[in-house]
BAVOSE-953835 format. One line per 4 residues: their letters; for each residue y, z, x of C-alpha. Coordinates in steps of 0.02 Angstrom, whole numbers. Each point is the difference from the previous one (the first is absolute). Layout:
BEGIN
A = Y/Z/X ~ ...
This chain:
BEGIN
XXXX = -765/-1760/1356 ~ -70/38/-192 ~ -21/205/81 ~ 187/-16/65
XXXX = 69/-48/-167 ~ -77/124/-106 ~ 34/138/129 ~ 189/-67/-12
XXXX = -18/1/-217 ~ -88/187/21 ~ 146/47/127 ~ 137/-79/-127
XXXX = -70/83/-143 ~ -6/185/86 ~ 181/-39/47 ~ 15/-47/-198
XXXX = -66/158/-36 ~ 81/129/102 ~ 176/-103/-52 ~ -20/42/-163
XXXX = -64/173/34 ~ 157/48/116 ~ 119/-102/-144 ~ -75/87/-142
XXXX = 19/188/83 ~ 139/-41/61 ~ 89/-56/-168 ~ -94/144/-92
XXXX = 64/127/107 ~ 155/-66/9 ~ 13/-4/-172 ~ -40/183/-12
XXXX = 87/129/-129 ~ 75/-156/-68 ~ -174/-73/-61 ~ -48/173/-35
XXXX = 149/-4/-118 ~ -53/-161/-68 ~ -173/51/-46 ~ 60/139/-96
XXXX = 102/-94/-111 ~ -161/-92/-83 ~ 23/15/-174 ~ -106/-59/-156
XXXX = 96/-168/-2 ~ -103/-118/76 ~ 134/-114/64 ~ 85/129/112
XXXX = -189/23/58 ~ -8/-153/57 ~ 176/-21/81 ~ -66/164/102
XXXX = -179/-81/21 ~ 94/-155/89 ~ 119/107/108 ~ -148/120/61
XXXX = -108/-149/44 ~ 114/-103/72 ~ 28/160/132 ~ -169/40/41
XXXX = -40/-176/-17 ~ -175/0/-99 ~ -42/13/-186 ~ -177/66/48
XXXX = 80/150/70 ~ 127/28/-141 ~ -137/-8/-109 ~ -102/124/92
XXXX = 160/108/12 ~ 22/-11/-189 ~ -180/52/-20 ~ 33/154/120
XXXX = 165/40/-101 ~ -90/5/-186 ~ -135/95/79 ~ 117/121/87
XXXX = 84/19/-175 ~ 161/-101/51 ~ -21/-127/-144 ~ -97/-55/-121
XXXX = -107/-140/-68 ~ 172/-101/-101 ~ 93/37/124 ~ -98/-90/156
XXXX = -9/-152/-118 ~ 188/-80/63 ~ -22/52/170 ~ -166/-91/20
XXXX = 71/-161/-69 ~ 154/38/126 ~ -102/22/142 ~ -64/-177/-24
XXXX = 151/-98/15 ~ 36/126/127 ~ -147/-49/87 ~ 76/-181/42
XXXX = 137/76/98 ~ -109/-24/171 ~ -66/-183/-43 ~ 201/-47/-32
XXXX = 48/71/173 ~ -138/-115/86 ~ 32/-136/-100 ~ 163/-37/106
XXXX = -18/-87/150 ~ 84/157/138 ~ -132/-27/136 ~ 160/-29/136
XXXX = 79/170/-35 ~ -139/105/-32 ~ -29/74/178 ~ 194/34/9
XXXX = -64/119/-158 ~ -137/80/98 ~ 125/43/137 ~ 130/66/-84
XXXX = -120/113/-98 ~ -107/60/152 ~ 167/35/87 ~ 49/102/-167
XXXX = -141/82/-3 ~ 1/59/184 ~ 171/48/34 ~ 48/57/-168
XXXX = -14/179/-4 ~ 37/24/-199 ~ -159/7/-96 ~ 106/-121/-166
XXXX = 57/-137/115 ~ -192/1/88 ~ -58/-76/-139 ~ 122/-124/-34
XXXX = -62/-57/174 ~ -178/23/-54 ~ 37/-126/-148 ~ 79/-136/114
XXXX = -129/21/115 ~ -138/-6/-102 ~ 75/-166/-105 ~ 12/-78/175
XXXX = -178/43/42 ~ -75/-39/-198 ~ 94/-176/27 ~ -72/-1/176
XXXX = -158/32/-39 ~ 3/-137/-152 ~ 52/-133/143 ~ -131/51/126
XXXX = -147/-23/-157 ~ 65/-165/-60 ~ 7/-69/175 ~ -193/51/19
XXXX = -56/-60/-162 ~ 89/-160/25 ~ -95/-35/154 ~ -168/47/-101
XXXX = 69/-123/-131 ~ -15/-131/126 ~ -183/47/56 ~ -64/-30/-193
XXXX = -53/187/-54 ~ 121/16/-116 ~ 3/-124/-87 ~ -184/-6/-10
XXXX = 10/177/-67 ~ 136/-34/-119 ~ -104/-159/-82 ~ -116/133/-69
XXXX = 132/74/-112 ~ 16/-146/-112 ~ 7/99/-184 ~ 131/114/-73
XXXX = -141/142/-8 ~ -39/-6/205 ~ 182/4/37 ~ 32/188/-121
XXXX = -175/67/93 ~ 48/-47/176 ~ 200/70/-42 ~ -76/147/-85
XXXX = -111/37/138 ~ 106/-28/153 ~ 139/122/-112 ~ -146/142/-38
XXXX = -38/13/175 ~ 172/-30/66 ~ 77/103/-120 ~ 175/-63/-15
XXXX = 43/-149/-89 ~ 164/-38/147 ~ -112/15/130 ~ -126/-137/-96
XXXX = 121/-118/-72 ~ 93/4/221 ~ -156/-49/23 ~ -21/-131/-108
XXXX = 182/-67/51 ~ -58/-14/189 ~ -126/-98/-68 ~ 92/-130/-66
XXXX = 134/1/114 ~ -129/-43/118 ~ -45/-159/-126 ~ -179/102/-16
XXXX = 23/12/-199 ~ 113/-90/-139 ~ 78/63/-161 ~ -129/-51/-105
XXXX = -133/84/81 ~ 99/149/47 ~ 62/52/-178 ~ -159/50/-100
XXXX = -32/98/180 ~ 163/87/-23 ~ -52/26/-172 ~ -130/102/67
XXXX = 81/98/101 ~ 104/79/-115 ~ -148/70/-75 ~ -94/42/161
XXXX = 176/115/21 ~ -51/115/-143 ~ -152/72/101 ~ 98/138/114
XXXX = 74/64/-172 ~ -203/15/-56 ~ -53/85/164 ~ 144/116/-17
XXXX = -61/39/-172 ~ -154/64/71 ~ -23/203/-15 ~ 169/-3/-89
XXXX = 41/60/-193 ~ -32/-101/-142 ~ 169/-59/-19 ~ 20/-67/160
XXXX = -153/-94/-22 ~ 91/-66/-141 ~ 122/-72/92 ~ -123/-106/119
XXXX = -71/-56/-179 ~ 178/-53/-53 ~ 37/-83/178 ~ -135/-104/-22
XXXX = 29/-47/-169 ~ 161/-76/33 ~ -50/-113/141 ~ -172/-21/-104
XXXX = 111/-79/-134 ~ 93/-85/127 ~ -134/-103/64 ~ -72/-51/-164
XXXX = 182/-63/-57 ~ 32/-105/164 ~ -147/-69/36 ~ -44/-114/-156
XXXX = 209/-25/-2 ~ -22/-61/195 ~ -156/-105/-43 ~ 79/-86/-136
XXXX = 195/-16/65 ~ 44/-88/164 ~ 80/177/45 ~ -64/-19/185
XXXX = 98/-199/3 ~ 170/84/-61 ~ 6/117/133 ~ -82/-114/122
XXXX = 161/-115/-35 ~ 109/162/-7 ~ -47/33/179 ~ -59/-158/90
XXXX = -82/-7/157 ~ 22/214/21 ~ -180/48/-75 ~ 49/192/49
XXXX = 156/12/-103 ~ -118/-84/-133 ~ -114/161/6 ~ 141/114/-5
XXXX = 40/-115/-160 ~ -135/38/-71 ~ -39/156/13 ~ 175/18/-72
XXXX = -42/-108/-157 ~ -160/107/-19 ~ 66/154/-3 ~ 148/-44/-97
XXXX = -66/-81/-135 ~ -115/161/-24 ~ 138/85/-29 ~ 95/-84/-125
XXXX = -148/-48/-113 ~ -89/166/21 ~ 122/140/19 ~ 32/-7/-189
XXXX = -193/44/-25 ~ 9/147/135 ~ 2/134/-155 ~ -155/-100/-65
XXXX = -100/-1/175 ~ 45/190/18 ~ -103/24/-147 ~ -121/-100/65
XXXX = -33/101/153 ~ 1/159/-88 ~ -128/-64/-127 ~ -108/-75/153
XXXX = 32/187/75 ~ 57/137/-92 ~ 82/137/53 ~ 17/184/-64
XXXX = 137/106/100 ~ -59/206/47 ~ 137/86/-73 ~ -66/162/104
XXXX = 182/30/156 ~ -102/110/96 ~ -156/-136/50 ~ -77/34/157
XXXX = 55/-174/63 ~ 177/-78/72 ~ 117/-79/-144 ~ 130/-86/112
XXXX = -80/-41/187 ~ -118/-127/38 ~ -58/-71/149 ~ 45/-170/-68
XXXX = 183/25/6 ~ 3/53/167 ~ 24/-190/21 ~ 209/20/-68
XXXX = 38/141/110 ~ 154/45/-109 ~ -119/-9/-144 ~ -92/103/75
XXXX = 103/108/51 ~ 91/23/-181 ~ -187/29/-77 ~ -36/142/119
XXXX = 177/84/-54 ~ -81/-16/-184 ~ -161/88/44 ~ 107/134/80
XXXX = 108/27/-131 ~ -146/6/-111 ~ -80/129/111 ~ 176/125/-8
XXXX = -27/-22/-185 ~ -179/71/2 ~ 73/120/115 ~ 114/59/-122
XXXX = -114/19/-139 ~ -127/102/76 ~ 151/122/53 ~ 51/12/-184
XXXX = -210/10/-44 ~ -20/149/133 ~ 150/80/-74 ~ -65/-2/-159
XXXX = -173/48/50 ~ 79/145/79 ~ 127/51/-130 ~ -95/-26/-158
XXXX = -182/40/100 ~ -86/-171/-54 ~ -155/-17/53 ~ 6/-203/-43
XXXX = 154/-29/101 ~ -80/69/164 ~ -154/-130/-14 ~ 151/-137/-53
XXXX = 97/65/175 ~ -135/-21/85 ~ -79/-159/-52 ~ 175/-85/18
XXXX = 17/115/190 ~ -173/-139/43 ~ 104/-155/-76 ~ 133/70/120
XXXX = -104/9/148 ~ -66/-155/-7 ~ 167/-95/-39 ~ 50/78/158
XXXX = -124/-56/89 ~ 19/-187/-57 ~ 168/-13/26 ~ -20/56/166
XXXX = -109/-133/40 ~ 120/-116/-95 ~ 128/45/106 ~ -77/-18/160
XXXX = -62/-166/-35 ~ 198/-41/-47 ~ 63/93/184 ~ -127/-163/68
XXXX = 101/-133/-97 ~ 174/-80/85 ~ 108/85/-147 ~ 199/19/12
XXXX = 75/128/67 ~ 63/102/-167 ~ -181/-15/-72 ~ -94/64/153
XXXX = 133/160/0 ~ -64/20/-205 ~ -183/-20/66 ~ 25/139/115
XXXX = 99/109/-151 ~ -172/-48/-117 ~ -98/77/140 ~ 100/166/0
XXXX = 19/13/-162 ~ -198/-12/-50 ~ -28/126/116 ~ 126/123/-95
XXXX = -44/-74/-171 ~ -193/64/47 ~ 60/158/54 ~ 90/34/-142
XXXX = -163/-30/-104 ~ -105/118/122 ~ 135/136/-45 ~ -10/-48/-183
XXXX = -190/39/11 ~ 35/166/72 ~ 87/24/-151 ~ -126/-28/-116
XXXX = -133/110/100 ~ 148/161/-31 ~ -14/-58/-188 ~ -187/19/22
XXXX = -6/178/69 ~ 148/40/-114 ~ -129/-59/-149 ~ -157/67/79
XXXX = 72/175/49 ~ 130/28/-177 ~ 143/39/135 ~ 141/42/-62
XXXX = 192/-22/61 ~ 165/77/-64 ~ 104/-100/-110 ~ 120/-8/143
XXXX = -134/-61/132 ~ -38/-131/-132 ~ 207/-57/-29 ~ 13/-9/174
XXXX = -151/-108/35 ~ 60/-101/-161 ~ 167/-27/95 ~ -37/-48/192
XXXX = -136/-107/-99 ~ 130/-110/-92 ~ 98/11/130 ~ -120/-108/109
XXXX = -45/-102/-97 ~ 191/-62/-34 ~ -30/-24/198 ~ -142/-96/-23
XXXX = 70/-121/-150 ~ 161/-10/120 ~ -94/-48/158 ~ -147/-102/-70
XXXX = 158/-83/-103 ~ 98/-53/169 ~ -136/-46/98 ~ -57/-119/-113
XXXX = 165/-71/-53 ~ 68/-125/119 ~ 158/73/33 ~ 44/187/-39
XXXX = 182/70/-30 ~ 84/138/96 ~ -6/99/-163 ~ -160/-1/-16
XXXX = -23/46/188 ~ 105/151/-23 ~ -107/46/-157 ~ -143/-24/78
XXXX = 56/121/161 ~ 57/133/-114 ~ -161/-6/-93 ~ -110/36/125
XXXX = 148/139/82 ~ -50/80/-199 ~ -178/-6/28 ~ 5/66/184
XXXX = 127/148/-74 ~ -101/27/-131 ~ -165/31/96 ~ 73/141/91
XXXX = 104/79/-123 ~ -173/-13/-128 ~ -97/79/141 ~ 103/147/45
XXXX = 9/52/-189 ~ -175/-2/-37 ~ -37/100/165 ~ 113/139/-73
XXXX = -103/-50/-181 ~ -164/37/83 ~ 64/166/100 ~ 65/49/-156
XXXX = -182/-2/-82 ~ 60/-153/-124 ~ -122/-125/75 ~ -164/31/69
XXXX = -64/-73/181 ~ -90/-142/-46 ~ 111/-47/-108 ~ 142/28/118
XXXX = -82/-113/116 ~ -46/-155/-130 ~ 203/17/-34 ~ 60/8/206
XXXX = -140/-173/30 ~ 79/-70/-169 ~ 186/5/107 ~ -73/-59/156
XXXX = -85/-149/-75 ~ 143/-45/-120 ~ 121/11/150 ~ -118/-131/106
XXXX = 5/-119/-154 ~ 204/-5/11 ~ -23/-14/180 ~ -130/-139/4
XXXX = 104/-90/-160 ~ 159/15/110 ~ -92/-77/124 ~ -49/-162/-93
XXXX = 193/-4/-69 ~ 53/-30/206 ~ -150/-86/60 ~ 91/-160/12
XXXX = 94/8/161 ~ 190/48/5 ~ 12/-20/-187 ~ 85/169/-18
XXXX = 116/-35/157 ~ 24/-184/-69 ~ 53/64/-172 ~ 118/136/64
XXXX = 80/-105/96 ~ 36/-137/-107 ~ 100/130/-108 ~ 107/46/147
X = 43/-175/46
């Protein structure tokens, strides 16, 4: 009988579990550009950061993982050490979300939830309204699941283990270890404090004992943030510093104030006889009361953290190393997704200078700029490399539709970007012969290669400039077209002249042939940047047509 009722609080608790996984995705991705948009809009004031810290945890329904996301988004570059502070205060009170939901007593309706959401998710076709079904579902099965467990550990309540177990936690100090334990390993405060409510709606566990275990589980919460910290930069590290800090504080405010005030009796009377909407109390109370006593000291423990760990910022843009993707934010697709548009963008602009380098290697034969083309040319390579990896570990994620068709633009446009760079090297190995051999051109072979060269780049700065913008106008588009109809025009006008130039005895072969590879390769660059312009689908079509209508 004992084996059958923890088998039934193991099964409850996996239901628990996957609930909260399916409602958490499900909100997340539902969510999509629209918490994207959100996240962008963290700013310096610490209040908004904390009105955004709520919103995000309340959808993916865990302050650990906002945390860890927040550690992921300073190390990615995203934000930065003042301006996590208001977000991590948000995600606590975000945090109770989950323990309100459970607190209410829906036990009759909750497999109508299930089947509505399973019969959403089946026969639904469109990828937005899935996940609608995926939250209902998953809110039926995390309520399920919550049932199942208190019905198992009510019928080990009667047996005597729990109580005897619970007798053993009779200080303040036993109660934080055992919540900041079960938390650590759990590693999400909702999924602890559920489980604490099943507890004492199965009359295992009263307020009194509960609260310094709550207590403890708010600081058990700040571990993911710590193991996402590992291997990152200093400044995300930071951030798991800070995170701790405030619930740090936390505890040392509210457990002397709980010791010494009958704050357990007030919500005990508050919420007779319904122990888990007691819980959900007060977690509320602790989180709350964080808040508004320590938010005004957030610029204070800031400076804390950066005196317990300083950090020094690389001002060096061309790092062998990714600025804006990180595994860690893989976690918010859209996030994700929005960071990997950064680290492209940031790639085009590499891109673009070693054109303008290799141009001036060539032009002014500088022997500095070729090593500076080619050093960036590795920084290129790699950054290809890693955000095609990137970007196949985002094709594995359930992502919406729009941001899966930009994943698959990132992908063709890297492979242009790096093409671009291979032609830029070629460039720079012309200047070298140019330098080592004293070739000489014309002054009109050098006007002309002047000319088709400013004329691609205006294609590059055009197409690098619409790809990443997020929407591009049809005048641009028709710029953009006739620029490259310039470059294409030029190429063969420039190389019919300078084969009458060398048959006239003006230019010499070699250098005739430095001057014809110079065309070629300055043609494949327009082509290539016209390329990344396009490479999201229909955009041109899309664009055009919008002006007709």
């Amino acid at each position: 009988m004992i084996i059958y009722s923890i088998f039934t609080v193991l099964g409850g608790l996996g239901l628990f579990f996957l609930g909260m996984k399916l409602m958490g995705d499900g909100l997340e991705l539902a969510a999509g550009a629209k918490l994207r948009a959100l996240l962008e809009k963290i700013t310096s004031n610490r209040y908004l950061g904390m009105l955004v810290g709520v919103v995000v945890t309340a959808v993916i329904q865990s302050s650990s993982a906002t945390a860890a996301m927040v550690v992921g988004f300073t190390n990615a570059g995203l934000m930065e050490l003042a301006q996590t502070v208001g977000v991590l205060f948000g995600s606590k009170i975000g945090t109770c979300m989950t323990s309100v939901l459970l607190s209410f007593n829906m036990k009759d309706i909750v497999p109508l939830f299930i089947f509505v959401g399973v019969i959403v998710i089946m026969f639904v076709k469109k990828n937005n309204y899935k996940y609608y079904g995926q939250i209902l579902a998953g809110f039926g099965i995390l309520f399920y699941g919550m049932t199942v467990m208190s019905g198992g550990l009510s019928e080990l309540n009667e047996n005597g283990l729990i109580n005897d177990l619970l007798l053993s936690i009779d200080s303040p100090l036993m109660g934080l270890l055992l919540g900041t334990v079960i938390t650590a390993v759990i590693q999400s405060s909702s999924a602890s404090v559920g489980i604490l409510m099943a507890l004492g709606m199965a009359g295992s566990i009263s307020i009194h004992q509960a609260i310094f275990i709550i207590y403890g589980m708010n600081l058990g919460a700040c571990m993911p943030a710590f193991l996402s910290a590992v291997g990152a930069k200093r400044n995300a590290k930071q951030v798991a510093i800070l995170n701790l800090l405030i619930t740090f504080f936390g505890v040392v405010l509210m457990v002397p104030l709980t010791m010494v005030l009958p704050i357990a009796d007030v919500i005990e009377s508050i919420f007779p006889n319904a122990v888990g909407a007691q819980i959900s109390a007060a977690h509320i109370l602790f989180n709350v009361v964080n808040m508004v006593v320590l938010m005004p000291f957030s610029g204070l423990m800031v400076r804390m953290t950066q005196k317990i760990l300083p950090y020094y910022e690389d001002p060096d843009r061309d790092k062998m190393e990714p600025e804006f993707i990180d595994d860690r934010i893989l976690s918010t697709p859209p996030m994700a997704v929005l960071q990997c548009e950064k680290e492209v963008a940031r790639m085009s602009q590499l891109v673009q200078k070693n054109y303008n380098r290799a141009m001036i290697a060539f032009f002014e034969r500088d022997k500095d700029s070729i090593d500076r083309v080619l050093e960036r040319e590795r920084v290129i390579d790699y950054l290809s490399k890693e955000i095609t990896d990137y970007i196949v570990k985002l094709n594995a994620l359930d992502i919406e539709d729009n941001d899966r068709q930009m994943v698959a633009a990132m992908y063709s446009a890297i492979q242009d970007l790096e093409r671009i760079g291979d032609h830029a090297e070629n460039i720079v190995e012309y200047a070298r012969t140019v330098i080592d051999e004293n070739l000489k051109f014309s002054d009109g072979a050098m006007d002309e290669l002047k000319d088709i060269c400013d004329k691609c780049r205006t294609l590059m700065e055009l197409s690098f400039a619409m790809f990443n913008a997020k929407g591009a106008s049809p005048e641009l588009v028709e710029r953009i077209i006739q620029a490259e109809d310039s470059v294409d025009e030029c190429k063969d006008e420039y190389k019919t002249s300078h084969i009458v130039r060398m048959n006239d005895g003006v230019c010499d072969a070699t250098s005739g042939t430095v001057f014809l590879n110079m065309l070629i390769d300055i043609e494949r660059i327009g082509d290539h940047s016209i390329n990344v312009a396009f490479a999201i689908p229909n955009r041109h079509h899309q664009i055009l047509s919008t002006t007709a209508g």
